[in-house]
N, C-alpha and C positions, 0 to 999 in steps of 0.2 A: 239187906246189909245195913242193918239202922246203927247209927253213930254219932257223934258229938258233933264230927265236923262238919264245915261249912260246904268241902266240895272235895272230892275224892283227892282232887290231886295234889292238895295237901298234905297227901299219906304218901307218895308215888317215887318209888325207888329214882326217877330218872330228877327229880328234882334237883337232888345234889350235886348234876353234872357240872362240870366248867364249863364244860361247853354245848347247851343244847343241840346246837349243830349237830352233832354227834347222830340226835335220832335220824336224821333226815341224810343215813351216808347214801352212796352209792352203794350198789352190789355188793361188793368187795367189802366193806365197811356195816350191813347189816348184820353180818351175826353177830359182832361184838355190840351193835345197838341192842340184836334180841338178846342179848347175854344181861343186859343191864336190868330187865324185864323178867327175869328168874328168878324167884323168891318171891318178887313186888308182893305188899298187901293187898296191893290193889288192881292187880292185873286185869283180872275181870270186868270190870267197872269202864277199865280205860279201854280195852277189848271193845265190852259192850257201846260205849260213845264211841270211839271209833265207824263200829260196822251202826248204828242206828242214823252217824251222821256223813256216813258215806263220805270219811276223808280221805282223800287220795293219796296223799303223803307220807311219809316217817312211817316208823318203826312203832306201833301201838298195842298195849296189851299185849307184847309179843311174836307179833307178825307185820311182817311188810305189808306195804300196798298192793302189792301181785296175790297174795295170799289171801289178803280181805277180800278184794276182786272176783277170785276162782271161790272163796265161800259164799260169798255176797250173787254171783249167779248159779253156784249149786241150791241156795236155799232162796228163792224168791221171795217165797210165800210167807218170810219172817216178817214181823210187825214191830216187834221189837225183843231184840237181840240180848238185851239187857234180863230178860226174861226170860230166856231161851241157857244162857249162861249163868243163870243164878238157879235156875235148876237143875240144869247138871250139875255146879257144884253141890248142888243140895246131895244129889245122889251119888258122887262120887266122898263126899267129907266120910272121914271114919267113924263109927257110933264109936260111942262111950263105950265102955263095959262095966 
């Protein structure tokens, strides 16, 4: 994903929130975090740091902490996640025609 910028999250939908807090709700209050993470350019990217840096917390790339967790021990064996998610997007992106 080569680009100008300096560092993904320059690009990242959740930037313009008022209130960062926001990623980090409770229960109750993540789907409207994951809702903010639909569309993002950048999803991926924040996904992949996310699961590479094992953070516990908030709402990233569009999924909770609980869901990083159940991925992060279904998939052991990943090395890095960032590369695992850049090719699938590779293989889901629509060809040209």
């Amino acid at each position: 994903m080569p680009s100008s910028r300096v560092h993904w999250r320059e690009d990242a939908a959740c930037r313009l929130l008022t209130d960062p807090d926001e990623l980090f709700a409770d229960s109750a209050g993540q789907n409207r975090s994951k809702a903010v993470c639909t569309g993002c350019p950048v999803r991926t990217e924040c996904l992949a740091d996310a699961l590479d840096n094992h953070l516990e917390w908030g709402v990233w790339g569009g999924m909770t902490s609980r869901e990083r967790r159940v991925l992060l021990r279904r998939r052991p064996e990943v090395a890095s996640w960032r590369q695992v998610l850049e090719a699938a997007d590779k293989r889901t992106a629509p060809r040209a025609g």
